[in-house]
C-alpha positions, 0 to 999 in steps of 0.5 A, spaced: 330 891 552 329 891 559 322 889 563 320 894 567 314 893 572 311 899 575 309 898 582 301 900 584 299 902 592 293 904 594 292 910 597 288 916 598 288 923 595 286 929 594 282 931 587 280 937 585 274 938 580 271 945 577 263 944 574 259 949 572 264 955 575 265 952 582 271 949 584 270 943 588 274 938 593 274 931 593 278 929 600 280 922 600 279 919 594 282 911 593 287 912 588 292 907 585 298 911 586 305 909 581 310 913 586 316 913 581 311 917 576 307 921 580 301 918 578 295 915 580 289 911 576 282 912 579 279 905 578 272 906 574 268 905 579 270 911 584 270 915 577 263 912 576 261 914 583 264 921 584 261 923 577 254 922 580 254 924 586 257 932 583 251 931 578 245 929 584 249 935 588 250 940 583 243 938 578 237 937 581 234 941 587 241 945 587 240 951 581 239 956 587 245 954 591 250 955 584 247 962 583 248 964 590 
């Protein structure tokens, strides 16, 4: 069986998240990005971070914006 290390570089990327019916853009996002599958990790601290800025954003106080 052949070894096979994947190579992981640091970038940026545009993600893309759809919540509570509204399309949401993420510009530069720090990613691992494997470039010979066209993959990228997002470590759990970025995940961690993005996900409590949408709901701070998107929760609390903003009802009347996403009913607009």
């Amino acid at each position: 069986m052949e070894d096979f290390q994947e190579t992981l570089v640091e970038t940026n990327v545009k993600y893309n998240i759809e919540f509570k019916g509204k399309h949401i853009v993420i510009e530069n996002l720090p990613v691992h990005m494997n470039e010979a599958r066209d993959e990228y990790y997002v470590s759990s601290t970025v995940m961690q971070y993005l996900i409590n800025v949408v709901l701070e954003k998107f929760t609390e106080g903003s009802e009347d914006e996403l009913n607009d």
